[in-house]
N, C-alpha and C positions, 0 to 999 in steps of 0.2 A: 601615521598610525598604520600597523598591518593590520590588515581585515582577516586571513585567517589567523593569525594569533588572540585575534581578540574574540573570534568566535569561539577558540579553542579554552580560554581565560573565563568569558562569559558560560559557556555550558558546563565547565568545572564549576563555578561560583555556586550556579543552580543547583546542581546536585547536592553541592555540601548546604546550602542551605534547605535542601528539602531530606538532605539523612536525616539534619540537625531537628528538623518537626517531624519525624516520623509518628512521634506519638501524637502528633497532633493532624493526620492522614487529608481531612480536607485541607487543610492553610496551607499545608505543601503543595497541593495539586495545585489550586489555585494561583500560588506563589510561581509555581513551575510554568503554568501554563501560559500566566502573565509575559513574564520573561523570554520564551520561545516565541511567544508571538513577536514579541519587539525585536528579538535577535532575528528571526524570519523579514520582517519589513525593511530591517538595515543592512539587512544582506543582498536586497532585491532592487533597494533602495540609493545606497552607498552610492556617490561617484567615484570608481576604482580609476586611479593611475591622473587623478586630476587634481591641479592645485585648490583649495578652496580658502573662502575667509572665515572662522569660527568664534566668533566675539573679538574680533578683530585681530585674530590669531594665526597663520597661514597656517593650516594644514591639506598632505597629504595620507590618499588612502590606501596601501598598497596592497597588490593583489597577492604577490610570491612570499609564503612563509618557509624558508627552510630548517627541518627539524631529524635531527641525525642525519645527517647528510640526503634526504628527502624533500622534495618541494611539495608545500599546500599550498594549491593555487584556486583562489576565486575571481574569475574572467567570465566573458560573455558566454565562455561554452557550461560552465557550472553553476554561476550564480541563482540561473531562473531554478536549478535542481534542488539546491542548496537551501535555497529560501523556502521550495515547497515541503523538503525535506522537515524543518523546521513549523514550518504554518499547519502541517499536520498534526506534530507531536502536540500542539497547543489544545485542539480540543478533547483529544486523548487522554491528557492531561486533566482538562476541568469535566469530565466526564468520570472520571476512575475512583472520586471521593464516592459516588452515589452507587458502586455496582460490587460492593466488596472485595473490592483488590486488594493485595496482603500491602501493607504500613509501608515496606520499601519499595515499593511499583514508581512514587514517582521520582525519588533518587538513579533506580536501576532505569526509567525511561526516559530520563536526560541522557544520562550516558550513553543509550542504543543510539540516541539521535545523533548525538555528535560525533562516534564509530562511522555511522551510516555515513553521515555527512564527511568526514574523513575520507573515507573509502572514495567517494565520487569527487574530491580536490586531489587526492594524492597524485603526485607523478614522479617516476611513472608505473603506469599502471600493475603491474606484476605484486605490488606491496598492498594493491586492497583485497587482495586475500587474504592479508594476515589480519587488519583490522576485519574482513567481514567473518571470520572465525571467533573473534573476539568475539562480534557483536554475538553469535550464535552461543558463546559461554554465556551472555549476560542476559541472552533472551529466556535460556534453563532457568535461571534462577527466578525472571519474573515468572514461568510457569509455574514453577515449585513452589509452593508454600504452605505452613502446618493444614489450611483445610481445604487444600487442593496437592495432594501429594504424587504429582504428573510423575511419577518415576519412569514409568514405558513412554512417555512423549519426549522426555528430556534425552535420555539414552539415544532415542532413531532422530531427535532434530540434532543432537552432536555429530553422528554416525553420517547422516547424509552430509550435512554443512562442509563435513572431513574430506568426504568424498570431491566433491563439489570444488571446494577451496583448492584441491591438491590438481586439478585439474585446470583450475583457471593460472596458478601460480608453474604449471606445466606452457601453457599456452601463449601468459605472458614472457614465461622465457625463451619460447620460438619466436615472438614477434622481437622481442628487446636484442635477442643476442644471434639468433640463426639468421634470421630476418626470412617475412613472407612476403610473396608478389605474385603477381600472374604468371611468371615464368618458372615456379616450382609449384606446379599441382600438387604432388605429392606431401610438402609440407603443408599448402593452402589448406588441401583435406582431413587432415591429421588438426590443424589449427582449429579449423571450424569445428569438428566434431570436441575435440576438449572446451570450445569455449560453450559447445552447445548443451555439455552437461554442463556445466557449472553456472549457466542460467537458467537450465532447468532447475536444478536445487534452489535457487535465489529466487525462482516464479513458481515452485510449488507444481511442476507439470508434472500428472502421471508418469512412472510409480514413487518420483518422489517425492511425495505429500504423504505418505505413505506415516510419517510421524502427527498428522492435522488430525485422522479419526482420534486417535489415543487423546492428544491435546481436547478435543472437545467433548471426550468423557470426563479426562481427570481435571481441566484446569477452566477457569474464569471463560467463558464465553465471548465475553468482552476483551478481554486480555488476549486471548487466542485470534480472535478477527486485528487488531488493531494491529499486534505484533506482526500478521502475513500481510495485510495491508502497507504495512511499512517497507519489510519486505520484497513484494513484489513490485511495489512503485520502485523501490532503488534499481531491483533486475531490469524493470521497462528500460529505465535511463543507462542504464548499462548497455541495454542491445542500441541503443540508440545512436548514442556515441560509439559503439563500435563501428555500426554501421556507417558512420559517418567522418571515423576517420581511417579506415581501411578499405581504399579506392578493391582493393583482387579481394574483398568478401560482399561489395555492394554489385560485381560484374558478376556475382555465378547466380544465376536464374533460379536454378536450384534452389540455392540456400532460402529463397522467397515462398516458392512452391512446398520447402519441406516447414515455413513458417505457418503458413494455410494450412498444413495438413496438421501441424501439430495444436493450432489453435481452433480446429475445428474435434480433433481427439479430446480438449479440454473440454470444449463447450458438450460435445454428446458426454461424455464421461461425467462430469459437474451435474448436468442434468438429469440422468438417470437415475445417477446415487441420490438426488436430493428429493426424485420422488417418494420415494418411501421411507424418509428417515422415519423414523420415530423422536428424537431428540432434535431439538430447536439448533443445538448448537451446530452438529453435526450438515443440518440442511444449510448453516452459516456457510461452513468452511466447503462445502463441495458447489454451493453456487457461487462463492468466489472465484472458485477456478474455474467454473463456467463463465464467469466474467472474464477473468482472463485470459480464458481464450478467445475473446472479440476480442483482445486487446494486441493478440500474438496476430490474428487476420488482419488486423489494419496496418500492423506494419508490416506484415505475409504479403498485403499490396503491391510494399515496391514502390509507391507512389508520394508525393508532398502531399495530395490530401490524405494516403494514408495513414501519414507520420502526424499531420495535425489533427487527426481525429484520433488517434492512438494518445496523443498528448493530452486533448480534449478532455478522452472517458478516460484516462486519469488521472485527472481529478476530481470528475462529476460523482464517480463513484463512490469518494471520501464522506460527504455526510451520510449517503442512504447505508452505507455499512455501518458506518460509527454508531449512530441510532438504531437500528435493526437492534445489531447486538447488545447497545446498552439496555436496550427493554428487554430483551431477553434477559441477560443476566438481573433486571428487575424482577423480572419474573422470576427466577432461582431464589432469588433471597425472598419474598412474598408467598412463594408457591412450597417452597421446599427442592424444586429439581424441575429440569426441562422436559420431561418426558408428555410426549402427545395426552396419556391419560393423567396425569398429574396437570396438565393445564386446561383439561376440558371444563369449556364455561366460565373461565378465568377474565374473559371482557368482558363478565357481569359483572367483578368482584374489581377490575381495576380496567376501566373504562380507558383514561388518559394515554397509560400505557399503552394497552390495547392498539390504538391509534398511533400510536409512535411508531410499533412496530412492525405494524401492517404498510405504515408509509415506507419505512425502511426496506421491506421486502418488497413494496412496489417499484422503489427504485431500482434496487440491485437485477430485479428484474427486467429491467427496461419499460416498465409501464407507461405510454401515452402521458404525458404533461410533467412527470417527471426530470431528473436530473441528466441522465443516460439515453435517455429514450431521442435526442434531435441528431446527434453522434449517431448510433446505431441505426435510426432510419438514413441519415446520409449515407453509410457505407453500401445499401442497397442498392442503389444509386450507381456508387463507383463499382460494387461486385459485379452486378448483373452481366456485363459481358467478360470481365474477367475470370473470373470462377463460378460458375454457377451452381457449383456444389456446395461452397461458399452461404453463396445469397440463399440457397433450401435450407442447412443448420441454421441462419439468422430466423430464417421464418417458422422453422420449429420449434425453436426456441423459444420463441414466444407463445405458442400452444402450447409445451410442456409446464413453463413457468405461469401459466393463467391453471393447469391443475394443481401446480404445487399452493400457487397462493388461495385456491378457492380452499382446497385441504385444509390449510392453516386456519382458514375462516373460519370454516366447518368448526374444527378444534374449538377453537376460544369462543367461540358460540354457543355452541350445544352444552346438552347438562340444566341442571337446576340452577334457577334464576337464583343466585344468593342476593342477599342486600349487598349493597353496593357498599367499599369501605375508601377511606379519607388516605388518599394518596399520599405517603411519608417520601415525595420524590423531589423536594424544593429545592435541594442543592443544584442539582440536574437540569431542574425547572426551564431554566434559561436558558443552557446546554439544546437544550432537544428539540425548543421552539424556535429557536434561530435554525437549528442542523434542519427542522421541517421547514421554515419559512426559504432558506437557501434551494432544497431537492426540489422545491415548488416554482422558485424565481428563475432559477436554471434551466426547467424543462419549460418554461416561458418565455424565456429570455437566453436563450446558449448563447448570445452574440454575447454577453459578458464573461465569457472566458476569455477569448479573441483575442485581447492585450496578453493574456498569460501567455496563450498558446506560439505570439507573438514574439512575445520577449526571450522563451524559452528557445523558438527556432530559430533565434537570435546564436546561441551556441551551436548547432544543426547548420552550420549554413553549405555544407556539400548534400545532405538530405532536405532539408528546406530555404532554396535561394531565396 
């Protein structure tokens, strides 16, 4: 049996059976989100390249699909990306029936997945520009919808993606056909810098996020966090593997140093904009990129524990975003709109939520007992004599984001006590208290990442022996 053919098979199937219930919006999600999760465990799961017995049937599971003269390959360097890829989309999925998502989100969020997932099997590399262009056609269309009409967000996420793509598909034909080494600086430099836009567009780094404000006026809150979530996890994995199979881009010191500086630009830039929003959504999308820039510093290290904690918080970060936003976008549909005065005193009138996504925002923040919070205090740890300008943006960070979350408190506190009304969130229900019970077990417990972070630097093995 080929493993990516049948991933490629299975995530078609999904789709067309969830266009096929479009009018029926939750059983698709549900249906969808079942199926990614089980396509994610067998991808993680699978023994690749080995004989087995199957009701008494030998099969083999092969890793190499080739498809127009292109290989999908799932091996030790993709599988752990592949899988995560996948075990994402699932709560996204059973999460998107409860937040007003348009009827075809979860048809069009199969297919980003398995684009996404594409993109980080193909080889070689130079051809996932063409699928991560796609996925940026398909991501328009989930923003767009009659009562979310993102026309200004779809226009600059096409415009950047263009940009972006046209640069990475530059870059992989210097490595594919020029070829780059340490003994051509001058192409090395020309390399790094195209491949450095074009993980900026795929990580949302200042200035091009530049389409995320628009996105979090005109379009789903939820949809907007979940779509740069995805995202930016693929770009992580993208610098990872780069770094990791290009001996003359992991020897220039520099390219480390201008990591730090650019993940420390994230973190102040995310932070300041997210003090003052006014709009829930917006505070969404610009503490993300404050997130990831701890994410761009831990691998700005240069180091294995920077790489496994780079690995770590991303994925700790997955529930407290996923939930943050979903109570947000609860809050849209309950409240009418996210705005600070439209939700004052709103955790009198919906309590539950309220809690969802105060949790949500204590994660994303790094908050003590949290998901992100044993990651982020370890890096202290390794910064301190490293960078020490470094280790001050980590500990501001945490001042700024105790005013941004006291703010939000404030907010959905203050105001006339209304009576309190019956939560219409059951679909969700389940969704939220697991994504809570996980951000909780995780800042308890990080040593259960470990096997992940394991298995994934399991494909890393020049950046993690």
């Amino acid at each position: 049996m080929n493993v990516p053919m049948g991933i490629l098979i299975a995530t078609a199937i999904l789709s067309l059976a969830a266009f096929s219930l479009r009018a029926r919006s939750t059983l698709a999600a549900w249906i969808g989100a079942g199926g990614l999760l089980i396509v994610g465990l067998l991808i993680i799961l699978l023994p690749l390249e080995e004989a087995v017995n199957l009701v008494g049937l030998p099969l083999k599971f092969e890793s190499r699909f080739i498809l127009l003269g292109r290989a999908l390959v799932v091996d030790q360097t993709t599988r752990g990306m592949v899988g995560l890829i996948y075990l994402m989309a699932a709560p996204i999925l059973a999460l998107s029936a409860s937040v007003d998502a348009n009827r075809f989100f979860p048809a069009l969020s199969i297919l980003l997945t398995g684009l996404l997932a594409s993109a980080l099997m193909i080889r070689p590399f130079i051809y996932a520009a063409i699928l991560l262009e796609l996925a940026a056609m398909l991501a328009v269309l989930i923003l767009v919808a009659p009562e979310y009409p993102a026309r200004r967000s779809a226009m600059r996420l096409v415009f950047v993606y263009s940009l972006g793509m046209m640069a990475i598909l530059l870059a992989g034909w210097l490595l594919e056909v020029v070829g780059v080494t340490g003994a051509t600086p001058g192409t090395a430099r020309w390399t790094a810098g195209l491949l450095a836009l074009g993980f900026a567009v795929l990580m949302a780094i200042p200035p091009f996020h530049y389409w995320l404000s628009a996105a979090a006026d005109e379009s789903n809150p939820f949809l907007v966090a979940a779509l740069l979530l995805q995202l930016q996890t693929v770009g992580l994995f993208f610098l990872l593997q780069f770094l990791d199979a290009y001996e003359w881009l992991r020897l220039q010191q520099d390219v480390f140093r201008a990591l730090r500086l650019v993940g420390m630009g994230m973190l102040w830039f995310g932070g300041v904009m997210s003090l003052g929003q006014r709009r829930m959504a917006r505070t969404i999308v610009y503490l993300m990129i404050a997130d990831m820039g701890v994410l761009v510093i831990a691998v700005g290290m240069g180091t294995v524990s920077g790489y496994e904690m780079a690995l770590q918080l991303g994925v700790a970060r997955i529930p407290g975003m996923l939930i943050w936003a979903a109570s947000a976008a609860g809050f849209i549909v309950r409240e009418g709109d996210d705005l600070a005065e439209t939700l004052e005193g709103s955790a009198h009138r919906h309590s539950s939520l309220a809690i969802f996504l105060l949790l949500g925002l204590c994660s994303a923040l790094g908050v003590p007992l949290t998901a992100v919070f044993p990651a982020r205090w370890a890096m202290l740890e390794f910064l301190g004599s490293l960078d020490p300008l470094a280790t001050l943006s980590l500990l501001l960070a945490w001042a700024w984001g105790a005013v941004v979350l006291l703010r939000w408190i404030f907010i959905l506190l203050r105001g006339r006590r209304d009576e309190k009304v019956r939560l219409d969130f059951s679909r969700a229900e389940i969704v939220l208290v697991t994504g809570a019970a996980s951000i909780l077990l995780l800042g308890l417990l990080p040593q259960l990442l470990m096997p992940w972070v394991a298995f994934a630097g399991q494909g890393l093995p020049l950046l993690i022996p």
